[in-house]
PyMOL Python script that loads the backbone (N, CA, C, O; Angstrom):
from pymol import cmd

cmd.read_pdbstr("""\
ATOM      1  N   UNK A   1       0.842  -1.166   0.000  1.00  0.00           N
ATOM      2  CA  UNK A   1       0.000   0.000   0.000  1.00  0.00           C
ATOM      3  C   UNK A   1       0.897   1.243   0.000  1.00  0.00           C
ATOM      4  O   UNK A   1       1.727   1.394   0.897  1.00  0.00           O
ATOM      5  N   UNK A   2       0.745   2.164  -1.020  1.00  0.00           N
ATOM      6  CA  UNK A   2       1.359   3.557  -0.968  1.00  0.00           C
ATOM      7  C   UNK A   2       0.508   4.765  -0.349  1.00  0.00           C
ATOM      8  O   UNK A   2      -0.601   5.250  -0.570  1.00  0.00           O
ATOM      9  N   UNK A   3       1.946   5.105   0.854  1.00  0.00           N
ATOM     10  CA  UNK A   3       0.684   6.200   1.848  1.00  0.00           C
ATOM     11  C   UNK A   3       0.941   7.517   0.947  1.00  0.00           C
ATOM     12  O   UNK A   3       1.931   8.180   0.636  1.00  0.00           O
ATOM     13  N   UNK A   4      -0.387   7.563   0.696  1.00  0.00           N
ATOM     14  CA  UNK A   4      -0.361   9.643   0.186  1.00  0.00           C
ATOM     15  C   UNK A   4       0.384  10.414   1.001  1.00  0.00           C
ATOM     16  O   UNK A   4      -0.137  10.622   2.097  1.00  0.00           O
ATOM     17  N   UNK A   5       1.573  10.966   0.790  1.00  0.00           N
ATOM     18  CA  UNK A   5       1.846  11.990   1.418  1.00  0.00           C
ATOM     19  C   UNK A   5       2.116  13.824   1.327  1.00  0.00           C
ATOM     20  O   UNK A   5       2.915  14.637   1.793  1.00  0.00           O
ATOM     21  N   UNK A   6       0.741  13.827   0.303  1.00  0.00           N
ATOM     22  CA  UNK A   6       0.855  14.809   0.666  1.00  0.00           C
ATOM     23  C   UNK A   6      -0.446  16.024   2.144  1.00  0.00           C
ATOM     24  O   UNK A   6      -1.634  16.183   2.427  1.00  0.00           O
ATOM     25  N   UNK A   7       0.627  16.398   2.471  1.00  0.00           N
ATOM     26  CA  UNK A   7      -0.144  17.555   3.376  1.00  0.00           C
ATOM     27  C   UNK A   7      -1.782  17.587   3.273  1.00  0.00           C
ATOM     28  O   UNK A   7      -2.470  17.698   2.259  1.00  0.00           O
ATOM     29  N   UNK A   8      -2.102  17.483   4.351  1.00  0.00           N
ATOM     30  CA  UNK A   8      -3.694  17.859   4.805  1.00  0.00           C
ATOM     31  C   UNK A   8      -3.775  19.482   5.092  1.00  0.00           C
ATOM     32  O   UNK A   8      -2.915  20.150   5.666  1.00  0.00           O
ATOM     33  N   UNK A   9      -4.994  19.933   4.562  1.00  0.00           N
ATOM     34  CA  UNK A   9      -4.952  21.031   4.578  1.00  0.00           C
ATOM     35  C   UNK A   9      -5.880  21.567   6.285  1.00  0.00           C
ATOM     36  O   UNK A   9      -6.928  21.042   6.661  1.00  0.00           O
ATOM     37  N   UNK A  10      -5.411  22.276   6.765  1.00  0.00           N
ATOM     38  CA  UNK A  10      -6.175  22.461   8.450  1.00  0.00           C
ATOM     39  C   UNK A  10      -6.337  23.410   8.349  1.00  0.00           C
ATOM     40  O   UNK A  10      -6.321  23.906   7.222  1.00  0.00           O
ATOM     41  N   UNK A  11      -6.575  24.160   9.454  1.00  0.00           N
ATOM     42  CA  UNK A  11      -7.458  25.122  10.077  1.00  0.00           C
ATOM     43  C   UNK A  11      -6.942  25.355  11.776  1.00  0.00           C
ATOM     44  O   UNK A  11      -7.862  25.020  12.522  1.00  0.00           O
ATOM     45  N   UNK A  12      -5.804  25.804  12.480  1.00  0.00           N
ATOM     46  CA  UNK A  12      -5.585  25.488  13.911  1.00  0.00           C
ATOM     47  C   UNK A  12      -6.448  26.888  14.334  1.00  0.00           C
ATOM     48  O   UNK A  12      -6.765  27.787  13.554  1.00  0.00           O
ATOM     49  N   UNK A  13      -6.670  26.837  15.450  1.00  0.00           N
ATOM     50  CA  UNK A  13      -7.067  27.776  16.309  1.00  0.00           C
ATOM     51  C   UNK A  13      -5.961  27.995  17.615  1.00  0.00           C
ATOM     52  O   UNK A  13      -5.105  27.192  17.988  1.00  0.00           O
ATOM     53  N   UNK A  14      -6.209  29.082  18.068  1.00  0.00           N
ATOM     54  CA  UNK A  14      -5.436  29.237  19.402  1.00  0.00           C
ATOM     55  C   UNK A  14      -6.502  28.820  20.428  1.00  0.00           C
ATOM     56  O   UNK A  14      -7.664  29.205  20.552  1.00  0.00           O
ATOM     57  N   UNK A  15      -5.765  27.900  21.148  1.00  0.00           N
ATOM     58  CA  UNK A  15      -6.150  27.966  23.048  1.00  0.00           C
ATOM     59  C   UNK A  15      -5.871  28.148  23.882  1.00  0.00           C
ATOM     60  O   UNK A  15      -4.805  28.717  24.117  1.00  0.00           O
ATOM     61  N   UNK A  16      -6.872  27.670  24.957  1.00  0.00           N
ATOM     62  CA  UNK A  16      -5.867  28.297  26.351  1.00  0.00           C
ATOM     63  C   UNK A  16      -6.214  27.095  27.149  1.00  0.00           C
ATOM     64  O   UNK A  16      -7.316  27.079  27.696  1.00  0.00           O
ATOM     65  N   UNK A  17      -5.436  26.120  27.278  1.00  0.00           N
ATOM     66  CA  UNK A  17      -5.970  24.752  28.097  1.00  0.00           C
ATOM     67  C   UNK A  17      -5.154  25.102  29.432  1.00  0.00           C
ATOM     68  O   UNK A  17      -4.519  26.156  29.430  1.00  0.00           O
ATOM     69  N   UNK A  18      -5.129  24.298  30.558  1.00  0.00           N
ATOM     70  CA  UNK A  18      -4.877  24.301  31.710  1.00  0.00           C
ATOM     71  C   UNK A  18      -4.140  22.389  31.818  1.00  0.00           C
ATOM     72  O   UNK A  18      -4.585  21.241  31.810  1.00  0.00           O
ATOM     73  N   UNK A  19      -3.125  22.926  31.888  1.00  0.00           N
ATOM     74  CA  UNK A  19      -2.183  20.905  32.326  1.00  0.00           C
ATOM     75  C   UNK A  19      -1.295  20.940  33.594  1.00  0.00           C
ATOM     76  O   UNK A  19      -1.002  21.952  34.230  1.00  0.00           O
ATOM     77  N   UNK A  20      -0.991  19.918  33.803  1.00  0.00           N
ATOM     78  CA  UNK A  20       0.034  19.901  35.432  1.00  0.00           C
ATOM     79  C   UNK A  20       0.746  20.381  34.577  1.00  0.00           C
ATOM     80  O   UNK A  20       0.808  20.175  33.365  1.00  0.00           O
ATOM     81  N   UNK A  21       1.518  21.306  35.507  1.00  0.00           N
ATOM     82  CA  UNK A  21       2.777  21.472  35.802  1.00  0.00           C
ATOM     83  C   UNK A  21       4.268  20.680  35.185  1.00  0.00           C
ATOM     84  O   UNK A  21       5.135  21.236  34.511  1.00  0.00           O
ATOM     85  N   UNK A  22       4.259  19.571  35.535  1.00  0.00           N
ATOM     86  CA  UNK A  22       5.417  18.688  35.431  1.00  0.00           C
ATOM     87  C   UNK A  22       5.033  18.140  34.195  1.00  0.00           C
ATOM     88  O   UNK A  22       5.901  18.264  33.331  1.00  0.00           O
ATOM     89  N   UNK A  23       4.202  17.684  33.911  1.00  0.00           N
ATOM     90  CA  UNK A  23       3.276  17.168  32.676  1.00  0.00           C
ATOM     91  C   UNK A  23       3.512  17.818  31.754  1.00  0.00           C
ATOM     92  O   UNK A  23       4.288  17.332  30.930  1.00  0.00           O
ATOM     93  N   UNK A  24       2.879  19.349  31.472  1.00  0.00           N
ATOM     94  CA  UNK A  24       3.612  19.965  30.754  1.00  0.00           C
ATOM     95  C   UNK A  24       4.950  20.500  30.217  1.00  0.00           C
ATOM     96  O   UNK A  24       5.131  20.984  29.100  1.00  0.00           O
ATOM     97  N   UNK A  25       6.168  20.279  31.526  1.00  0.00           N
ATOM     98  CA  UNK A  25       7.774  20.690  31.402  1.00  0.00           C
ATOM     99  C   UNK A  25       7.925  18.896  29.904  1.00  0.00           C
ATOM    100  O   UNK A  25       8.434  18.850  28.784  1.00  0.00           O
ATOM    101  N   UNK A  26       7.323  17.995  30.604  1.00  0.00           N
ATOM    102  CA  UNK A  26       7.874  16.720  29.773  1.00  0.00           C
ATOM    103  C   UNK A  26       7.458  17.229  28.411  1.00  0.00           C
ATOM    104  O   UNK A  26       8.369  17.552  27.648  1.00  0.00           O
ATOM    105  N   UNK A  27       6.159  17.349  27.987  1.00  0.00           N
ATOM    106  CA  UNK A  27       5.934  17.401  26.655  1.00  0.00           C
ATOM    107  C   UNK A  27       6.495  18.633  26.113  1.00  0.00           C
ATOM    108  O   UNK A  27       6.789  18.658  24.918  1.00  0.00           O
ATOM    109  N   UNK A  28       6.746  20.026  27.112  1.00  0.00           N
ATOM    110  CA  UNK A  28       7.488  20.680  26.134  1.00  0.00           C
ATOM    111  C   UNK A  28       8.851  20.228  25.990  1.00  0.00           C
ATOM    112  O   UNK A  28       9.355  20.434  24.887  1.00  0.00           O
ATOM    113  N   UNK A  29       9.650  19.581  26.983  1.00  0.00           N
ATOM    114  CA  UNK A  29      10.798  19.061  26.746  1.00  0.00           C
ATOM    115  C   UNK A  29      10.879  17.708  25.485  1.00  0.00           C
ATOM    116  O   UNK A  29      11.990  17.524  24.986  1.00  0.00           O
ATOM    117  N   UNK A  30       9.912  16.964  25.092  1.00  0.00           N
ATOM    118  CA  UNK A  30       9.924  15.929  24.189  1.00  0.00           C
ATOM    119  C   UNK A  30       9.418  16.403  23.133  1.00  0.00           C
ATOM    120  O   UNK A  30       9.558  15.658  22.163  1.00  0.00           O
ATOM    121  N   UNK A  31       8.757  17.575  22.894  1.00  0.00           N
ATOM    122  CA  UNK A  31       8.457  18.653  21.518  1.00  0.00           C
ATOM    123  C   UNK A  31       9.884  19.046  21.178  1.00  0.00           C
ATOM    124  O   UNK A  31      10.337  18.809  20.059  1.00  0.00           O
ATOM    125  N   UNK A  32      10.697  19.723  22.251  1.00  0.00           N
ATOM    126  CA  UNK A  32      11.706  19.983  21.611  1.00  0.00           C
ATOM    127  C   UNK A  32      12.917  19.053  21.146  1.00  0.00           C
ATOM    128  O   UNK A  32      13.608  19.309  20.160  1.00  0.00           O
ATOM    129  N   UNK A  33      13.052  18.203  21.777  1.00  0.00           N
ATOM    130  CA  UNK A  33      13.766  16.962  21.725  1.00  0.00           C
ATOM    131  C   UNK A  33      13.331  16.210  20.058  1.00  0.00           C
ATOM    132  O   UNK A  33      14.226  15.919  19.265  1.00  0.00           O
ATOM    133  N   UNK A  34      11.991  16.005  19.771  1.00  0.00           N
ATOM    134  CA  UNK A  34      11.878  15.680  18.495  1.00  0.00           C
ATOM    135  C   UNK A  34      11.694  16.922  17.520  1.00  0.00           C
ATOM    136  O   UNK A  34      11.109  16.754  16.450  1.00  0.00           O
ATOM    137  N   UNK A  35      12.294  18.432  17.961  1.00  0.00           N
ATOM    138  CA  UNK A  35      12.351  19.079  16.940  1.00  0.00           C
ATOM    139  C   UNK A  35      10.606  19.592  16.244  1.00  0.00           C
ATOM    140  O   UNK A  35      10.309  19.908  15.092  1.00  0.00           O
ATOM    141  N   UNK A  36       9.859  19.510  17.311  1.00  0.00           N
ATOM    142  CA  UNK A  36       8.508  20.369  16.506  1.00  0.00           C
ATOM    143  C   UNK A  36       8.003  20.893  17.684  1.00  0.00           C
ATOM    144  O   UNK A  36       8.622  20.974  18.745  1.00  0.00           O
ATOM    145  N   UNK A  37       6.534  21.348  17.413  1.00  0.00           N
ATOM    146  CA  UNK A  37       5.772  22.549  18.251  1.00  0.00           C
ATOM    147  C   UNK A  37       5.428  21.663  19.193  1.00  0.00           C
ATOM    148  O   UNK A  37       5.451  20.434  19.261  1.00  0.00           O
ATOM    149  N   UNK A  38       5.135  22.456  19.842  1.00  0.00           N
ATOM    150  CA  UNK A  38       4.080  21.149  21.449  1.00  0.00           C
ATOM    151  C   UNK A  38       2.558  21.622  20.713  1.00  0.00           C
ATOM    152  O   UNK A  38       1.736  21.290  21.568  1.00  0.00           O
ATOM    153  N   UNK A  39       2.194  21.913  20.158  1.00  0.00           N
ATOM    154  CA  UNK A  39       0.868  22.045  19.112  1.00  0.00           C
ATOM    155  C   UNK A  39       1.034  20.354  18.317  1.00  0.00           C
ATOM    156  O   UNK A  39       0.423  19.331  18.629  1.00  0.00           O
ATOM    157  N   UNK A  40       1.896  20.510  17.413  1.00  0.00           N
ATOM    158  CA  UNK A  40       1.877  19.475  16.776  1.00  0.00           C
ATOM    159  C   UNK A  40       2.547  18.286  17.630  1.00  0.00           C
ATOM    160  O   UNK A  40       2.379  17.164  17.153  1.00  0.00           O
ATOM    161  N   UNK A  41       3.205  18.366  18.698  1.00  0.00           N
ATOM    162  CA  UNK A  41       3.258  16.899  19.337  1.00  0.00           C
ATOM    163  C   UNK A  41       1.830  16.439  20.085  1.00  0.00           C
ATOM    164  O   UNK A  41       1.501  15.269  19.887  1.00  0.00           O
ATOM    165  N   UNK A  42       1.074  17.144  20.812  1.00  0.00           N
ATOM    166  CA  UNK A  42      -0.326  17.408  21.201  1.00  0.00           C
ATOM    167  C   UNK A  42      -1.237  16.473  19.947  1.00  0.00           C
ATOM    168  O   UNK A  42      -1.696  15.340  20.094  1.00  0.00           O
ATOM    169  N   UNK A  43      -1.311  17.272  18.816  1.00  0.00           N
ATOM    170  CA  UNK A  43      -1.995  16.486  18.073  1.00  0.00           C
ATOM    171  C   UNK A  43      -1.666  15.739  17.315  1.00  0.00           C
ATOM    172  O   UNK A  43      -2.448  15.432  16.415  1.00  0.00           O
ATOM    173  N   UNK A  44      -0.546  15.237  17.380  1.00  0.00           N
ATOM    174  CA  UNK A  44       0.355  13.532  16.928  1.00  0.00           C
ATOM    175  C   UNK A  44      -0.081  12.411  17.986  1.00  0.00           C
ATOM    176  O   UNK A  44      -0.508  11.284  17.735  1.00  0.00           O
ATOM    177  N   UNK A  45       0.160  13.084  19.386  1.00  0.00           N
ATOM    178  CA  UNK A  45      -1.084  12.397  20.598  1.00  0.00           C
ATOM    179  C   UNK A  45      -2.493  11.867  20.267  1.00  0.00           C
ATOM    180  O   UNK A  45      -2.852  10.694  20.160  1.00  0.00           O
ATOM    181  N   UNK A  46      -3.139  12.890  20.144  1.00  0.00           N
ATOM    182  CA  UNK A  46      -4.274  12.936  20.298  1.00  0.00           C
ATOM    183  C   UNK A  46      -4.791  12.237  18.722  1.00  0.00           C
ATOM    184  O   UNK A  46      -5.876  11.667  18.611  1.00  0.00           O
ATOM    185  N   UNK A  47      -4.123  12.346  17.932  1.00  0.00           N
ATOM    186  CA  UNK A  47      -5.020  11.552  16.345  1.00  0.00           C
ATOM    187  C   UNK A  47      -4.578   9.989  16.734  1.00  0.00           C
ATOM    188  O   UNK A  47      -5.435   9.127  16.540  1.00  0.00           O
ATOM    189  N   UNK A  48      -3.539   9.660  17.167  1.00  0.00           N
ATOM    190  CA  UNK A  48      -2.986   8.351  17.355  1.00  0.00           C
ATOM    191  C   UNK A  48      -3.950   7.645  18.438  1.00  0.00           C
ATOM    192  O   UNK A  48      -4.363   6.528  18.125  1.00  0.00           O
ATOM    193  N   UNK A  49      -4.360   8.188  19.703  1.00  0.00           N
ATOM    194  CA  UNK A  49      -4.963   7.901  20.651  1.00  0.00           C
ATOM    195  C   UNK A  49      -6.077   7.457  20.342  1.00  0.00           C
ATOM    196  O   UNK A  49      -6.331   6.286  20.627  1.00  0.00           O
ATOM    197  N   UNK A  50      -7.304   8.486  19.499  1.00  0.00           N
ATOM    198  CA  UNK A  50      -8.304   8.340  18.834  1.00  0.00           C
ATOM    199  C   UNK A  50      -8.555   6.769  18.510  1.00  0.00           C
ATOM    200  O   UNK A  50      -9.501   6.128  18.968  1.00  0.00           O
ATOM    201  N   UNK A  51      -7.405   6.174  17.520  1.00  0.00           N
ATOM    202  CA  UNK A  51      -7.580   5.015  16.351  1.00  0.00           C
ATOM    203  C   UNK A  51      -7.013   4.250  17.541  1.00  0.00           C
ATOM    204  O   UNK A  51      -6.317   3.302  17.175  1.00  0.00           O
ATOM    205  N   UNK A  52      -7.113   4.394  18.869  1.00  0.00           N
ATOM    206  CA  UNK A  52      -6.176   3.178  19.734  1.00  0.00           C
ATOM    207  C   UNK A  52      -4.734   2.997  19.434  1.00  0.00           C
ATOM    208  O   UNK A  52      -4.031   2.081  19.859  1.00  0.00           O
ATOM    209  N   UNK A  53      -4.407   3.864  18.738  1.00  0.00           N
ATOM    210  CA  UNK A  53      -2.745   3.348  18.374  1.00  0.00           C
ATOM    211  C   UNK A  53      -1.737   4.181  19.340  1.00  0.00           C
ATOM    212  O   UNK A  53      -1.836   5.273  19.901  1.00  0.00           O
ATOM    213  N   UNK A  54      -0.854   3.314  19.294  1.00  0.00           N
ATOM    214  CA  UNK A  54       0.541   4.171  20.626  1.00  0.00           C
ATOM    215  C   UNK A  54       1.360   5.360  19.583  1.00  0.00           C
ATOM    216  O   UNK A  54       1.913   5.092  18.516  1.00  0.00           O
ATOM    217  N   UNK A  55       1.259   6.675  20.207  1.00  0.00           N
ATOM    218  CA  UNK A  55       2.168   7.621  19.386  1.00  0.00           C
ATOM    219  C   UNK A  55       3.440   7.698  19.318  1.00  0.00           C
ATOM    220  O   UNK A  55       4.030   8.489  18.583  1.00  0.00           O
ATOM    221  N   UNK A  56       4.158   6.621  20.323  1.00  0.00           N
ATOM    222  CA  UNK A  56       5.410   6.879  20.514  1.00  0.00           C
ATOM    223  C   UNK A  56       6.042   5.415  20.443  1.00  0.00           C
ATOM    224  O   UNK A  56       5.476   4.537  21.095  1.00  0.00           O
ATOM    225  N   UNK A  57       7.275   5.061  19.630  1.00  0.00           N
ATOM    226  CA  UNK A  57       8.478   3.630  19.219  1.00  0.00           C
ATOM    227  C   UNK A  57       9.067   3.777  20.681  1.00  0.00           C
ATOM    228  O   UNK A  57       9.371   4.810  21.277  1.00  0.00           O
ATOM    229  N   UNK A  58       9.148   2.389  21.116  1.00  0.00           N
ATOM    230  CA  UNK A  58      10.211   2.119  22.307  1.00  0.00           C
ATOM    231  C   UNK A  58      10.951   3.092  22.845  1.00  0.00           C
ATOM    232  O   UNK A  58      10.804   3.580  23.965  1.00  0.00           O
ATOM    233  N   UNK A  59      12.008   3.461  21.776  1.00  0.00           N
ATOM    234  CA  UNK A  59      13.368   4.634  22.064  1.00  0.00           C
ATOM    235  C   UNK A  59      12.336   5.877  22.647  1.00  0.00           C
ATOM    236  O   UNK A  59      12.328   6.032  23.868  1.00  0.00           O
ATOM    237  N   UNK A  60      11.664   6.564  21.998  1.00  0.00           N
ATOM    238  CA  UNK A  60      11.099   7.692  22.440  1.00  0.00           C
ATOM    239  C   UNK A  60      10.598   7.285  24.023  1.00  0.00           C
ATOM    240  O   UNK A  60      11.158   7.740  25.020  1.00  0.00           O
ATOM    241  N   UNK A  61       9.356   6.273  24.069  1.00  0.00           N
ATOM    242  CA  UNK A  61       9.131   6.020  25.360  1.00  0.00           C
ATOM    243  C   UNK A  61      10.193   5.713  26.636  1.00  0.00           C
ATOM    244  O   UNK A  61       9.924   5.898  27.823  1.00  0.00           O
ATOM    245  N   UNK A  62      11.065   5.360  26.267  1.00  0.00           N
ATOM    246  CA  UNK A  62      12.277   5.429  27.036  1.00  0.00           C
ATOM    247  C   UNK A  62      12.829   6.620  27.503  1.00  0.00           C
ATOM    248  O   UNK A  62      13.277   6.809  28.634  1.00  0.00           O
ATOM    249  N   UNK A  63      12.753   7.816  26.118  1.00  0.00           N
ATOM    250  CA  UNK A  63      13.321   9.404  26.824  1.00  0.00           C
ATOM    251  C   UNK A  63      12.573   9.901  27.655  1.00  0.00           C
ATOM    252  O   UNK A  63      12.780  10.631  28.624  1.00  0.00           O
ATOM    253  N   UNK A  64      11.258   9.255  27.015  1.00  0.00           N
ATOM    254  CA  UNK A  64       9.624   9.912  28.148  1.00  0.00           C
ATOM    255  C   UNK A  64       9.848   9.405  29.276  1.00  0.00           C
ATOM    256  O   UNK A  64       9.223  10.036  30.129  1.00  0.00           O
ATOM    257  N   UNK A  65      10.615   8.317  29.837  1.00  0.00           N
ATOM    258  CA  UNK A  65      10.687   8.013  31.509  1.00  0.00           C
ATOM    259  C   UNK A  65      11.828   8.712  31.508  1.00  0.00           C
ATOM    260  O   UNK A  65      11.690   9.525  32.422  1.00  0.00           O
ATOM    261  N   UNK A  66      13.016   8.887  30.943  1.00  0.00           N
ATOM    262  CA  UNK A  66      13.948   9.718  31.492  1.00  0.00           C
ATOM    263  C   UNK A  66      13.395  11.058  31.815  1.00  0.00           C
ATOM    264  O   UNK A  66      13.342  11.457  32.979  1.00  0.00           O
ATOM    265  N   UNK A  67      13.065  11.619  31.007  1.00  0.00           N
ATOM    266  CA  UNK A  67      11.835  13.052  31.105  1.00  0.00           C
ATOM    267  C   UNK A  67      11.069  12.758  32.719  1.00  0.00           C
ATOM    268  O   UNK A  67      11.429  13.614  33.527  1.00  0.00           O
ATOM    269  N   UNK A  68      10.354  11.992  33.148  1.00  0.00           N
ATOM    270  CA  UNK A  68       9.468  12.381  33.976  1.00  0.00           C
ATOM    271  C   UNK A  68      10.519  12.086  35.025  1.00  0.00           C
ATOM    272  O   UNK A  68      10.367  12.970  35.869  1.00  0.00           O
ATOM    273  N   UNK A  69      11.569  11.242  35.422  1.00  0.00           N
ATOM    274  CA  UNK A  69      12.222  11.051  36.341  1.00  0.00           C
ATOM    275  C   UNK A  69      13.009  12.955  36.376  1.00  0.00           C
ATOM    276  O   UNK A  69      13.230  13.458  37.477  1.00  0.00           O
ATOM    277  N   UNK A  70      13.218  13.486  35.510  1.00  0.00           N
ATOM    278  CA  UNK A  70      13.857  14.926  35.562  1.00  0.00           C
ATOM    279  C   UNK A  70      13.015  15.657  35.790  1.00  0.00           C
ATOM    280  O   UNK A  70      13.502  16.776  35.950  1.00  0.00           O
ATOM    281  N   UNK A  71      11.573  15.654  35.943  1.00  0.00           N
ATOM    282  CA  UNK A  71      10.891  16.931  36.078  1.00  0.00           C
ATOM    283  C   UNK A  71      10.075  16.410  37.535  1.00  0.00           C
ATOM    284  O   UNK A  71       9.474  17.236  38.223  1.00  0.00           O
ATOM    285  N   UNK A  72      10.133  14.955  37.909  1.00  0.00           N
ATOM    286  CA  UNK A  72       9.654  14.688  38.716  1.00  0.00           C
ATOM    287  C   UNK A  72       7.851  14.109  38.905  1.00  0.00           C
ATOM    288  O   UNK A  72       7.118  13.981  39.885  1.00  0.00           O
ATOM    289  N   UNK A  73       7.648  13.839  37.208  1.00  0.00           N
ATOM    290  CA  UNK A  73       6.664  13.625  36.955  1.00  0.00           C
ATOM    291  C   UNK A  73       6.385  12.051  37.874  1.00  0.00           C
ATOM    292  O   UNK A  73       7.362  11.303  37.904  1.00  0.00           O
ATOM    293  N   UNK A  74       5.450  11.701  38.398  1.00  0.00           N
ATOM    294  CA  UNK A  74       5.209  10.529  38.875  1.00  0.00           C
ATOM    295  C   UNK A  74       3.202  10.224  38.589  1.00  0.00           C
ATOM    296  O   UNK A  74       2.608   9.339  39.205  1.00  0.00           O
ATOM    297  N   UNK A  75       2.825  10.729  38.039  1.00  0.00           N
ATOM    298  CA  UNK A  75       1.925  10.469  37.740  1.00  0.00           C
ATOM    299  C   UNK A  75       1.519  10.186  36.397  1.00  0.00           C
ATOM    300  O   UNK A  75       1.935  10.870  35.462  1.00  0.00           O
ATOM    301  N   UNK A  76       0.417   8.836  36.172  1.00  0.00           N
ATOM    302  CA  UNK A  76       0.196   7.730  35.534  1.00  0.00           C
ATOM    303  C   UNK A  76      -1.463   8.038  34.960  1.00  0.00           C
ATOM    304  O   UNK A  76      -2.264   8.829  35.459  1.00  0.00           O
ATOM    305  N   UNK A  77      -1.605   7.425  34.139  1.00  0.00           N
ATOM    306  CA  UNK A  77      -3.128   7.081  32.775  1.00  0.00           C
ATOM    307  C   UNK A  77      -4.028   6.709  34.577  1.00  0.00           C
ATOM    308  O   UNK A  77      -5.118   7.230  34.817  1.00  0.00           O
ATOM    309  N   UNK A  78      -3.455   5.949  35.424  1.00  0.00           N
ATOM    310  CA  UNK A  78      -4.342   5.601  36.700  1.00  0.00           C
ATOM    311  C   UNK A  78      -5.208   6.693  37.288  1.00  0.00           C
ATOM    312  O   UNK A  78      -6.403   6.810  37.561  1.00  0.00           O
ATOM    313  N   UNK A  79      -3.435   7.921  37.428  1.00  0.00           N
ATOM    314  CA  UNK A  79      -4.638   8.962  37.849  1.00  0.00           C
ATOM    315  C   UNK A  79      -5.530   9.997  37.220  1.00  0.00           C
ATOM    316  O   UNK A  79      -6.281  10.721  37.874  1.00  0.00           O
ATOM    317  N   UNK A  80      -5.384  10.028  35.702  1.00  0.00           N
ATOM    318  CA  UNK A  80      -6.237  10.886  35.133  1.00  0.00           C
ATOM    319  C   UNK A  80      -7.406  11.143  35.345  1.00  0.00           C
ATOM    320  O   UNK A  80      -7.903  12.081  34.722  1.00  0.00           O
ATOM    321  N   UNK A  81      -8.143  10.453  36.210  1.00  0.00           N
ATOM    322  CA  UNK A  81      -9.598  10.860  36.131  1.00  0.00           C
ATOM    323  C   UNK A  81      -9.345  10.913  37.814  1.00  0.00           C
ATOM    324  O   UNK A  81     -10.384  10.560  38.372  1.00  0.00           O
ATOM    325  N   UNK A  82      -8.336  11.229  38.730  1.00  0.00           N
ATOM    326  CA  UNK A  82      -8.387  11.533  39.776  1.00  0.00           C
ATOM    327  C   UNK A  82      -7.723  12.554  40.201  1.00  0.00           C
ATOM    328  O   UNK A  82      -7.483  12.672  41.403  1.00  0.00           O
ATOM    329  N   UNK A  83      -7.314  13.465  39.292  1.00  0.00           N
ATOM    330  CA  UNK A  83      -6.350  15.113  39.830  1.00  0.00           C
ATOM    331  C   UNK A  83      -7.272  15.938  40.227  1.00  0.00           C
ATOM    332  O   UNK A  83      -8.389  16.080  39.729  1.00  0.00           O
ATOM    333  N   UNK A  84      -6.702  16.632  41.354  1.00  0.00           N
ATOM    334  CA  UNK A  84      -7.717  17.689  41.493  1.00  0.00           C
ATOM    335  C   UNK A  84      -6.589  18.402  42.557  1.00  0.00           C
ATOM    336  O   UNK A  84      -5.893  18.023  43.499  1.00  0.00           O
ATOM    337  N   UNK A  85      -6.898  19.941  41.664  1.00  0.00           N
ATOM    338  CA  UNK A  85      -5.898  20.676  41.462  1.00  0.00           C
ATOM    339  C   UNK A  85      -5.781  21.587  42.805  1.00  0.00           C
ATOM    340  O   UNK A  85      -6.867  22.012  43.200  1.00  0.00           O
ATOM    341  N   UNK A  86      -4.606  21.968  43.597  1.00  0.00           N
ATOM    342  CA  UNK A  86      -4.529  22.546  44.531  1.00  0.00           C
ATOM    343  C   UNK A  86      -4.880  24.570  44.926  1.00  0.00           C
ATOM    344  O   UNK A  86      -4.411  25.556  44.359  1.00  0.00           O
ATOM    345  N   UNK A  87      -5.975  24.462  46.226  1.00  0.00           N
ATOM    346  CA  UNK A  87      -6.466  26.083  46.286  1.00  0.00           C
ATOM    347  C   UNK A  87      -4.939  26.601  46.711  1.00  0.00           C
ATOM    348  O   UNK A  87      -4.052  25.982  47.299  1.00  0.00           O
ATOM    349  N   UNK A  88      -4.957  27.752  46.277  1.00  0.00           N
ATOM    350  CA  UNK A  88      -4.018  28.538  47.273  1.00  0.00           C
ATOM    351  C   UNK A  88      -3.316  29.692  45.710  1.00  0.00           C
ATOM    352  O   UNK A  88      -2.474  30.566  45.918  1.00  0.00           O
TER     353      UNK A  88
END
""", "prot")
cmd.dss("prot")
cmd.show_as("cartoon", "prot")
cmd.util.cbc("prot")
cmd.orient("prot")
């Protein structure tokens, strides 16, 4: 099978989302590490996730634990539906 490659034509918008802290230092640190936007690593995530498929080969997932051990990330897919974010 030959994949079409050419370019999809989009439409981005600007947002304003809200992410942890540490969560966010990793993905902007692994945006820059593979050399693109944290826009487009975001939605290399998120289209892959969609179809059930993993966005990231072994090697990468490997920098992603080096990454969270440096920013101190320790949180897991377990707790996503249990953060809740600190008053003060």
């Amino acid at each position: 099978m030959v994949r079409d490659e050419t370019p999809s034509a989009i439409e981005r918008v600007q947002t304003g989302i809200r992410l942890e802290k540490r969560l966010l230092k990793v993905l902007k640190a692994l945006a820059e590490y593979r050399d693109m936007t944290l826009g487009d690593l975001v939605e290399g995530i998120v289209l892959h996730s969609f179809e059930g498929k993993t966005p990231f080969e072994r090697t990468t997932l490997k920098h992603i634990e080096d990454l969270k051990r440096i920013y101190g990330l320790t949180l897991s897919a377990n707790d996503s539906h249990r953060l809740k974010e600190k008053r003060g």
